[in-house]
C-alpha positions as CSV (number, residue, x, y, z in Angstrom):
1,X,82.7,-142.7,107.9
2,X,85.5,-144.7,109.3
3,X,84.4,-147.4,111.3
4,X,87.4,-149.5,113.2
5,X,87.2,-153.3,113.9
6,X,88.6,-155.3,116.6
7,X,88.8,-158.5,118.2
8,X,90.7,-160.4,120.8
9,X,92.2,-157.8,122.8
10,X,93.3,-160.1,125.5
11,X,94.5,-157.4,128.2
12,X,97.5,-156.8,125.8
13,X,97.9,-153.3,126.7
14,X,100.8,-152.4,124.5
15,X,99.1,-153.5,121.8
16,X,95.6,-152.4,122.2
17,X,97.2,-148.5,122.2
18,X,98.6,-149.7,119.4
19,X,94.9,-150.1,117.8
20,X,93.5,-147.1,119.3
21,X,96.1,-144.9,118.2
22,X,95.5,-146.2,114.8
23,X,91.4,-145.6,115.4
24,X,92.4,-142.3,116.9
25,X,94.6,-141.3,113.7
26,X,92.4,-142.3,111.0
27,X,89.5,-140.3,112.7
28,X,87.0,-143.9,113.2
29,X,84.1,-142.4,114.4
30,X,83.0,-146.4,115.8
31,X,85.4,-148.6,117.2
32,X,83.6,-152.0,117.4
33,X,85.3,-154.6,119.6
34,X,83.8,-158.4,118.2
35,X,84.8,-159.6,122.2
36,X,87.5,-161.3,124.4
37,X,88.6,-157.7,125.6
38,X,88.6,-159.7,128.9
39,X,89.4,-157.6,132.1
40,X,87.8,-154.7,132.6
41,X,91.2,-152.6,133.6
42,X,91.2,-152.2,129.6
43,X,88.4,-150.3,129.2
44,X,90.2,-146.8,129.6
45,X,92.9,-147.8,127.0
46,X,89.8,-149.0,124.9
47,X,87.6,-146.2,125.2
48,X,90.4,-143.1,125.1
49,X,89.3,-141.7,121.6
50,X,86.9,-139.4,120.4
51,X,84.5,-142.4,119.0
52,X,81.7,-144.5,120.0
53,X,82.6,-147.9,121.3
54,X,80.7,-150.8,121.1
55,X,81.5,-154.3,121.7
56,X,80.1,-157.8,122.7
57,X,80.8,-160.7,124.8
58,X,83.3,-163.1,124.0
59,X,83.9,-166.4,125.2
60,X,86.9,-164.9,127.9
61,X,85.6,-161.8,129.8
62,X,85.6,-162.0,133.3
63,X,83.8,-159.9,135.4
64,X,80.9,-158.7,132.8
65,X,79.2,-157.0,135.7
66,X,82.4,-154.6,136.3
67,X,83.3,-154.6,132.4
68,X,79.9,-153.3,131.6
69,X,80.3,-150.3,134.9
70,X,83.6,-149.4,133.5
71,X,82.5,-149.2,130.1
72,X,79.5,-146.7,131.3
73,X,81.8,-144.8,133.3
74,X,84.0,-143.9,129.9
75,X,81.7,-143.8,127.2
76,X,81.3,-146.9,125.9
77,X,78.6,-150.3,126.4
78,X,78.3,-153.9,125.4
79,X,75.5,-155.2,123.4
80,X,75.2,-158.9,124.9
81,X,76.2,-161.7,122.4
82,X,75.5,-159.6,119.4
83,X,74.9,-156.5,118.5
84,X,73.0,-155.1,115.1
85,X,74.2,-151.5,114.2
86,X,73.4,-149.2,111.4
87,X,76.5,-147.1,111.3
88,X,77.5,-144.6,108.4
89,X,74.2,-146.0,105.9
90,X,75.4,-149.6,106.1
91,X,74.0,-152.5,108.4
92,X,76.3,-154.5,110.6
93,X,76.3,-157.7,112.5
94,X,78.6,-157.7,115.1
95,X,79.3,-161.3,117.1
96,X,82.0,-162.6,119.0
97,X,82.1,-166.3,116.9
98,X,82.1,-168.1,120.0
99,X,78.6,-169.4,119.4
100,X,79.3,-170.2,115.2
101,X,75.0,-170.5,114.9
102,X,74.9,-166.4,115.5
103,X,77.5,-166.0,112.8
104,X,75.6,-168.3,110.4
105,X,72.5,-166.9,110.7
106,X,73.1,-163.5,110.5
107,X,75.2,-164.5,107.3
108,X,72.3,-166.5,105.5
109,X,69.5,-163.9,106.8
110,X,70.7,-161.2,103.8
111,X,69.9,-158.7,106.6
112,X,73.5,-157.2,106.7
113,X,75.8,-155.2,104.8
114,X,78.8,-156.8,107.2
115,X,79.1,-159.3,109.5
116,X,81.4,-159.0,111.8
117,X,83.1,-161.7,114.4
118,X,86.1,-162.6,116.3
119,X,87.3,-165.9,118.3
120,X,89.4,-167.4,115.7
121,X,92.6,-165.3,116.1
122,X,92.7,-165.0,112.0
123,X,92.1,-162.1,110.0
124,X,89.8,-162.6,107.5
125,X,87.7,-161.0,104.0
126,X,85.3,-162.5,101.8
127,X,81.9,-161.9,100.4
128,X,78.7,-164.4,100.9
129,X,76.0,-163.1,98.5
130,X,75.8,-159.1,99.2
131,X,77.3,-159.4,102.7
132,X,80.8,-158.6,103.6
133,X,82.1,-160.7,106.5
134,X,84.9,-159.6,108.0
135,X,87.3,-161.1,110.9
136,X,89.4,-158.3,112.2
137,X,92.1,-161.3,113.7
138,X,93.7,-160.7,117.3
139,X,94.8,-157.1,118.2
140,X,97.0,-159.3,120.9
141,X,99.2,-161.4,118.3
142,X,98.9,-163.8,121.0
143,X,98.2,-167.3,119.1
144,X,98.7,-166.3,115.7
145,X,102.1,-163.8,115.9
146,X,100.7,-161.6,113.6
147,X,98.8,-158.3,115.7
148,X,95.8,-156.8,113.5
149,X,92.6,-154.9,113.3
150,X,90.7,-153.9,110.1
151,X,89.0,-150.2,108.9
152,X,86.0,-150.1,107.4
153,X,85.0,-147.5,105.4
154,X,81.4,-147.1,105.1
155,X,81.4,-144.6,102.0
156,X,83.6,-146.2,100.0
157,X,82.2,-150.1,101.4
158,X,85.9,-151.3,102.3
159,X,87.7,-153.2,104.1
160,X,91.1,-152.5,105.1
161,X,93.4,-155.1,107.0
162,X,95.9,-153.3,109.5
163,X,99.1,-155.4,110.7
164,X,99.8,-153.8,114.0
């Protein structure tokens, strides 16, 4: 199963179709979104594929009560701060990195296959003990000038890094 990660949309339409249309392509059957998607006139550019849509809050939304209608009224919901997902036989930890104490924990509990987060704008890989953690970067390129998301592939357990 094909699971795509996201972070940091920051309204950037262009470049959130962008990231769907990869999602949509390689046939993700999750798009997770690790927060800052920000206003909820994204949601329909978000949530146009055939694929369940999760995300969480980040540290920039503004109107959560209106995000969280819109997302009902296309498919998708938000899971609060963080959100703990069993998708394609693997366990996931999904967190927006705003509050560093969720990403730690879930990190040091061993509970989780990935951990997944956002708020730092910079793509990132490595291993702590069994758990994968995994920063998907910005899809906006905003502050770093470099656009990305990642794939996960639950069968074969990896990670794959997509410059948008």
């Amino acid at each position: 199963m094909i699971v795509a990660l996201m972070s940091d949309t920051h309204d950037n339409l262009s470049m959130i179709k962008k990231a769907v249309d990869v999602a949509v392509r390689e046939g993700a059957s999750y798009v997770l979104h690790a927060g800052d998607l920000v206003s909820p006139f994204t949601i329909p550019h978000l949530c146009r594929g055939n694929y369940e849509f999760v995300c969480v809050w980040g540290n920039n939304e503004g109107d959560r009560g209106f995000i969280t209608k819109r997302l009902s009224e296309h498919g998708g919901r938000v899971a609060g701060l963080f959100a703990e997902l069993e998708v394609g036989g693997v366990k996931i930890a999904l967190t927006h990195g705003h509050v560093e104490a969720l990403v730690d924990l879930a990190i040091a509990s061993g509970r989780y296959d990935y951990v997944v987060y956002g708020h730092t704008h910079r793509a990132e890989e490595r291993r702590v003990g069994k758990t994968v953690v995994v920063n998907p970067g910005e899809v906006c390129g905003y502050l770093s000038g470099r656009a990305t998301m990642a794939l996960l592939d639950t069968e074969a357990r990896r990670v794959t890094l997509v410059d948008l």
